[in-house]
C-alpha positions in Angstrom: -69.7 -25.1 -56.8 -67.9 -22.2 -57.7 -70.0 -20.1 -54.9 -68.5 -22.8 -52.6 -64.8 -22.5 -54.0 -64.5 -18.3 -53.2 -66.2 -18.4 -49.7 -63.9 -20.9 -49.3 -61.1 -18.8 -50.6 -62.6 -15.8 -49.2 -62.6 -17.4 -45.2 -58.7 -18.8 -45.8 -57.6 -14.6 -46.9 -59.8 -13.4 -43.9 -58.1 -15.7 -41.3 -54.3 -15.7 -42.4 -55.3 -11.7 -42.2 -56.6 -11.7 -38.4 -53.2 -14.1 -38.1 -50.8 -11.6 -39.4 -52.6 -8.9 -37.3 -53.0 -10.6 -34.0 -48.7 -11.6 -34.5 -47.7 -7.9 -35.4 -47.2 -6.3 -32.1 -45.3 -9.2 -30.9 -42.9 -9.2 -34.1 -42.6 -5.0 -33.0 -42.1 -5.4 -29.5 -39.1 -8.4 -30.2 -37.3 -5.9 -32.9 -38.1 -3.3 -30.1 -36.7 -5.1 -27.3 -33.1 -6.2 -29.5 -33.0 -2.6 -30.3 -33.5 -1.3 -26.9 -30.7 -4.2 -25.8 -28.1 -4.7 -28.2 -25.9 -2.0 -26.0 -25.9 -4.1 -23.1 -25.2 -7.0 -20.9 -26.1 -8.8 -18.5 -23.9 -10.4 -16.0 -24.8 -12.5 -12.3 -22.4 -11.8 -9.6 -20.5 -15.2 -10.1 -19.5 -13.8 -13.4 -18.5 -10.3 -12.0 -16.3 -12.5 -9.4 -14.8 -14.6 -11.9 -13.7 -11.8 -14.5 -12.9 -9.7 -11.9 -14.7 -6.9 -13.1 -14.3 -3.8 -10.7 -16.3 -1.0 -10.5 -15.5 2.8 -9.8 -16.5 6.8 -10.7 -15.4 9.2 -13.3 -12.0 11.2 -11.7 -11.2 14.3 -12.5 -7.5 14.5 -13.4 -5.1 16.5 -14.9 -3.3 14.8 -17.5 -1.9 17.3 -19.9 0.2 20.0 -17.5 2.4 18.1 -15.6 6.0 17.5 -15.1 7.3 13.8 -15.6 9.7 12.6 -13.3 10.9 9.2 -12.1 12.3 7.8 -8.6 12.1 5.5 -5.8 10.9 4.7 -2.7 12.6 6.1 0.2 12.8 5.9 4.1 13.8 8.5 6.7 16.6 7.9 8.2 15.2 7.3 11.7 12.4 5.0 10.4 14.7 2.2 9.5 17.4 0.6 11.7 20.2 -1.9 12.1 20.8 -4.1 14.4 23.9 -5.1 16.1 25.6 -6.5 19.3 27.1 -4.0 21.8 29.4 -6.7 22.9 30.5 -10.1 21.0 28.5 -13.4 21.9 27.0 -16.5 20.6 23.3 -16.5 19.5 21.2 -18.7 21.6 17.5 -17.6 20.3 15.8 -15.8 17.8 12.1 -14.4 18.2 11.5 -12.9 14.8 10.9 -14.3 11.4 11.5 -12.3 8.3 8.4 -9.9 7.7 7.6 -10.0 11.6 5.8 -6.7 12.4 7.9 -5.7 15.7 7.0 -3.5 18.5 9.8 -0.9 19.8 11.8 -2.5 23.3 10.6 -5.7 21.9 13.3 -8.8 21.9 14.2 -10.1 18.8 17.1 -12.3 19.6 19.8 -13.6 22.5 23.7 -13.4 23.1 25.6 -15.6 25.7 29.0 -15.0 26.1 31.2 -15.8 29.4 32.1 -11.7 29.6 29.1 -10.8 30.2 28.6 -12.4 33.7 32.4 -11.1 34.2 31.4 -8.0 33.7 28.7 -7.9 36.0 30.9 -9.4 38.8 33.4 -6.6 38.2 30.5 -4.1 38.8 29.0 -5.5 42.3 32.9 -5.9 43.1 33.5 -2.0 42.0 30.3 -1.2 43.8 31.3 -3.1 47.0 34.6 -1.2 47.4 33.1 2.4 46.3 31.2 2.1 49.7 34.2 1.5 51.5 36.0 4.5 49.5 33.2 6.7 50.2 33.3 5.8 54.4 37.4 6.3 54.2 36.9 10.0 52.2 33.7 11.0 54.9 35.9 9.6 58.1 38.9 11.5 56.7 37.0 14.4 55.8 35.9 14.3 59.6 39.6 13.9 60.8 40.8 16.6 59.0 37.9 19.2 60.1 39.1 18.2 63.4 43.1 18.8 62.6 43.6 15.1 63.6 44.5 14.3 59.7 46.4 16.1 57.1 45.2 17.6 54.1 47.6 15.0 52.0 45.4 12.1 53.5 42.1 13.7 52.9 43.1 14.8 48.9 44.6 10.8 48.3 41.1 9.8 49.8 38.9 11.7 48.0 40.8 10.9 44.7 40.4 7.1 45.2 37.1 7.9 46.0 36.3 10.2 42.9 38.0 7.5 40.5 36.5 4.0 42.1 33.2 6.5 41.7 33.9 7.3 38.1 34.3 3.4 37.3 31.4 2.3 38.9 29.4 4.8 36.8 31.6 3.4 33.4 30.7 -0.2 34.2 26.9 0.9 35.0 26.6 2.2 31.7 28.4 -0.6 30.0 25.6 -2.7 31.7 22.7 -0.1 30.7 24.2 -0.3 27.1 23.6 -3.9 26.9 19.6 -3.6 28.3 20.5 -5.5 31.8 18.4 -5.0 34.5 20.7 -2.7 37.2 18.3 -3.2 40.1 18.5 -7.2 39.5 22.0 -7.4 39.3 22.7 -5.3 42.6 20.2 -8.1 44.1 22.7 -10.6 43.1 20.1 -12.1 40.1 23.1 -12.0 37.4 21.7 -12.2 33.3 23.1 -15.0 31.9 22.2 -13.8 28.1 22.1 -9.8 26.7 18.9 -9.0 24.8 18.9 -8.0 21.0 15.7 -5.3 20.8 13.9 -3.7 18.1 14.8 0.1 18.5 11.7 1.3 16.4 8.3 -0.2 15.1 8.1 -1.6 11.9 8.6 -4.9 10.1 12.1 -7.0 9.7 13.2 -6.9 6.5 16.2 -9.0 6.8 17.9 -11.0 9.7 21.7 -12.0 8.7 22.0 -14.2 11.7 21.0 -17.9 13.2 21.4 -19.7 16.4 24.8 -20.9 17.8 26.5 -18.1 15.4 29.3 -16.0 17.0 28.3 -12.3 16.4 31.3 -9.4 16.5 30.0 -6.0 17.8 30.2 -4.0 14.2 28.5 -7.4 12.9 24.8 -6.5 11.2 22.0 -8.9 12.7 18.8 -7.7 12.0 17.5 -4.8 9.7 14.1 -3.2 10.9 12.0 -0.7 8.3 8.8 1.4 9.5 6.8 1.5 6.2 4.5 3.9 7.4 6.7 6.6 6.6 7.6 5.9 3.4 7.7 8.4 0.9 8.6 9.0 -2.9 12.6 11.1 -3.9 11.5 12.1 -7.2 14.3 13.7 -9.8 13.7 16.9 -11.2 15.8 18.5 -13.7 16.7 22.2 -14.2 14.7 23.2 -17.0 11.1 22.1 -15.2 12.4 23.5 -11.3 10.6 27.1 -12.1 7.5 24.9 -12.2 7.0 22.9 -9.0 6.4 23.9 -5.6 5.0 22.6 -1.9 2.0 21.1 -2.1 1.3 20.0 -5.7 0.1 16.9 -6.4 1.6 13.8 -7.8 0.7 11.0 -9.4 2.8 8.2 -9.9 2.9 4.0 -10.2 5.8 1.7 -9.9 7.4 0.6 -12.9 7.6 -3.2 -12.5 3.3 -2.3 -12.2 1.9 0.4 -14.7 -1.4 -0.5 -13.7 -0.9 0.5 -9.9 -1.5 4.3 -9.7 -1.3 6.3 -6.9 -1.2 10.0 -5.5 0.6 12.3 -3.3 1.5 15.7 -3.3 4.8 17.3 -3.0 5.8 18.2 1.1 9.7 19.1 0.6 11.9 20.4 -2.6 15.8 19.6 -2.1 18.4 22.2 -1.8 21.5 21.2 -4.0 21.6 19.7 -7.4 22.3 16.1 -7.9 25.1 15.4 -10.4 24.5 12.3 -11.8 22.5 12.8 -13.5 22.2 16.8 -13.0 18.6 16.8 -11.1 17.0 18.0 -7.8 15.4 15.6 -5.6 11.6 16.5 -4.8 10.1 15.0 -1.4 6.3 13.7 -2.1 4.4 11.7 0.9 1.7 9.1 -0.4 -1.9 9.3 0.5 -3.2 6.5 -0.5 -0.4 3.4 0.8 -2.6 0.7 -0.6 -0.5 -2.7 -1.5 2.9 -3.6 -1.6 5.4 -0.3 -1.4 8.9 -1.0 -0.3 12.0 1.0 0.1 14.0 0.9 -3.0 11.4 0.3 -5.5 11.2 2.6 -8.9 8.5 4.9 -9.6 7.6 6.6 -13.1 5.6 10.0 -11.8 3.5 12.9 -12.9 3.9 15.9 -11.0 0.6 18.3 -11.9 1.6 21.9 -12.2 -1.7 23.2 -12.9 -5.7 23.0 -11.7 -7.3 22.0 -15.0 -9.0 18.6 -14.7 -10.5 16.3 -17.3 -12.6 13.4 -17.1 -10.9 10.4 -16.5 -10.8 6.8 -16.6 -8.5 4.3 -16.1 -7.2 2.5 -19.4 -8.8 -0.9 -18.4 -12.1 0.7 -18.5 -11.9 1.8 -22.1 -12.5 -1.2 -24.8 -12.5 -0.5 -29.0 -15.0 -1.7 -30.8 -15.9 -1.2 -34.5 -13.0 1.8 -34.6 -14.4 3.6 -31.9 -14.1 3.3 -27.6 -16.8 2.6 -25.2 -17.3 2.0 -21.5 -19.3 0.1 -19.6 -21.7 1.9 -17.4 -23.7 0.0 -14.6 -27.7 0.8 -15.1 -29.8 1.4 -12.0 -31.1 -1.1 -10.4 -34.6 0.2 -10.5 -34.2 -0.1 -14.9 -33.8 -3.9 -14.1 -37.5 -4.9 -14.4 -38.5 -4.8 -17.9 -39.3 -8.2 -19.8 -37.2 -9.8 -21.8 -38.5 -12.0 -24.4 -35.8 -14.6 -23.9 -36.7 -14.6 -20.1 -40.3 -16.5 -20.9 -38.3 -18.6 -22.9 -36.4 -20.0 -20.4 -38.9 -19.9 -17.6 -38.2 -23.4 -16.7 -34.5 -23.1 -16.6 -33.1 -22.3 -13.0 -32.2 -18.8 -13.9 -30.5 -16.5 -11.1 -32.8 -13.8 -9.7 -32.7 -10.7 -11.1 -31.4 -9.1 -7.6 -28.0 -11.0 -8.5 -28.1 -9.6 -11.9 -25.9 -6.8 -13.5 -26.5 -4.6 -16.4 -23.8 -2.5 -18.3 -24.9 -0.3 -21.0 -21.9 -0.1 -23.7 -21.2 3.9 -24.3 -19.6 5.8 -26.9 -16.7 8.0 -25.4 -13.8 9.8 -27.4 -10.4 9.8 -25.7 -7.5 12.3 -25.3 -4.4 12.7 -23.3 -3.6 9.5 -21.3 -1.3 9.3 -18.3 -0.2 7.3 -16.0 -3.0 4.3 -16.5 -5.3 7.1 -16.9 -7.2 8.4 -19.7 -9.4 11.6 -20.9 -12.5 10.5 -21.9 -15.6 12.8 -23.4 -18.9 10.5 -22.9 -21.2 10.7 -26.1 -23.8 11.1 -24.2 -24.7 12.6 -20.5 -23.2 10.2 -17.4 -23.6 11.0 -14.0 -20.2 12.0 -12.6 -21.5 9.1 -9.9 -22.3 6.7 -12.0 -20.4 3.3 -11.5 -18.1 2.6 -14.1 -16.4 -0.7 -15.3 -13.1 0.4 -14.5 -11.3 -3.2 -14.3 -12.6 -6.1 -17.4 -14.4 -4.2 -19.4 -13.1 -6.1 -22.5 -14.8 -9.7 -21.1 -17.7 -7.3 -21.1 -17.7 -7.1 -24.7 -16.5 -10.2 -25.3 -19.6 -11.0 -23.5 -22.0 -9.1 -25.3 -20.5 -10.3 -28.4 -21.7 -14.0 -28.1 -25.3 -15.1 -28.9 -27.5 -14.0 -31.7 -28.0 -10.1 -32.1 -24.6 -9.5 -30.5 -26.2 -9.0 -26.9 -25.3 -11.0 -24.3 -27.6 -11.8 -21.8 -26.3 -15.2 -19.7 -28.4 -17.3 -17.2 
């Protein structure tokens, strides 16, 4: 009986042994897998889309030398224009709307007025008796080389002649000043309305006008801005002048929008001080003239007065976690195809494929000087310079990896 008892014993050890050793290396490659995996997390594109998580590359910036400054947006003069009437009249159409992109010569608007007509009789009529002047003057100037006329007659004729001559021209250019047709109206085809054009390309900005409105000719009717050729007037004062020059770069983002950074470099410096406050003004063109820039807006800028760059990033792309900053660094996509553990779990679930699938390794990175929504960042570890970087949401991505059990975040 006993006998019985510790083979029976004996069999129960020997199998809960085979047991635990047959369920070790599954138990090791679980605790392997969370280890391998609690950095990261895994996202589908309709997350990505949702979030609004953007991707980009390490810059290389300078963000310690440099020269703060602060300004606007400026026009040249002769890429922005004003409209107005050369002559009084009542508006009778408008073309444009508000934010119109117009073409130069293109119509923006109509003026009737009962002068204009007038005016354009007074010409054929000045025209009509300037031929008759110019037959007198010849047939006088004939005479008078044959000593059958005297020299009197001859000088009154040519000076009627010179002066109905002189306001036919006037009353041409009246007519070419108000963009009529000369050829039509010698024909007889008299414009009944004068045409309000657009004098350069660019957008409208404003139109002060609207149809049936009498118009004076110093009266402003349409304002026309080519944003093409906007640029930044940046204020430099005395003490930092020694250290900027043609060609420098600058860095700068409106103030109403931190987050909107963008770069030019410097192409003109100004010539007199301003007094108010007691600065120079420093001419910068923009090279990248992305989004909404308009004349008149302010700009906080960094003008970079020497060649050492750092590794940058910009602020959104840096998250604290634990007392110290990460990033979020996009693996390769051919690192995608190892198991996951949770994967077989969910088999049966309708699980996006793993093409659709995004994984971010959280990094370590100390920070330095930050500027201008950028930041200096020293990766713990060895990152490709083209490595994609979360550079927009990176704090959902740790919110993210934050949920479930073992702090990792993998989402089907």
């Amino acid at each position: 009986m006993k006998t019985s008892i510790y083979i029976s014993l004996f069999l129960t050890f020997l199998l809960a042994s085979c047991g635990q050793t047959e369920n070790q290396p599954t138990e090791t490659a679980e605790a392997h897998d969370h280890a391998s995996n609690e950095n990261e997390v895994h996202l589908v594109q309709q997350q990505m889309d949702v979030m609004d998580i953007q991707l980009g590359h390490f810059q290389h910036l300078n963000l310690s030398t440099t020269v703060k400054s602060n300004g606007q947006l400026q026009l040249p003069p002769q890429n922005k224009a004003s409209l107005s009437a050369v002559m009084g009249g009542r508006v009778k159409t408008i073309t444009a709307i508000e934010g119109d992109h117009v073409s130069k010569g293109q119509v923006l608007a109509t003026l009737e007025h009962p002068d204009f007509i007038a005016l354009q009789e007074q010409y054929m009529a000045s025209l009509g008796q300037l031929s008759f002047r110019e037959m007198d003057y010849q047939r006088k100037k004939s005479l008078f080389a044959d000593s059958l006329s005297s020299a009197k007659d001859l000088q009154q004729s040519e000076a009627e002649y010179q002066s109905l001559q002189a306001s036919v021209n006037g009353l041409r250019a009246r007519l070419q000043m108000l963009d009529l047709d000369i050829n039509a109206i010698e024909r007889g085809d008299f414009a009944t309305v004068i045409p309000i054009k657009a004098p350069i390309n660019g957008y409208v900005r404003s139109i002060e006008v609207n149809i049936g409105k009498y118009v004076h000719p110093d009266q402003n009717l349409f304002e026309i801005v080519d944003n093409d050729h906007i640029h930044i007037d940046l204020r430099v004062y005395e003490k930092d002048m020694p250290k900027i020059h043609e060609g420098q770069k600058v860095f700068f983002s409106l103030s109403n929008n931190p987050d909107s950074v963008f770069q030019g470099s410097i192409f003109a410096l100004g010539r007199a001080f301003e007094d108010e406050p007691k600065a120079m003004l420093v001419h910068a063109e923009i090279d990248n003239k992305a989004g909404v820039l308009l004349p008149g807006m302010y700009v906080d800028a960094r003008i970079v007065t020497s060649n050492e760059k750092v590794l940058a990033l910009p602020t959104d792309a840096i998250v604290s976690d634990g007392g110290l900053s990460y990033i979020f660094v996009l693996k390769p996509e051919a690192s995608h195809g190892h198991d996951h553990a949770h994967e077989h779990a969910h088999s049966h679930d309708q699980a996006p494929s793993k093409s659709d699938e995004h994984i971010f390794q959280k990094v370590e990175v100390n920070t330095g000087a930050n500027d201008i929504g950028f930041v200096e960042v020293v990766p713990a570890e060895k990152i490709s310079d083209h490595a994609k970087i979360v550079t927009n949401g990176a704090f959902y991505l740790l919110a993210e990896m934050k949920k479930g059990e073992g702090g990792h975040g993998h989402h089907h």
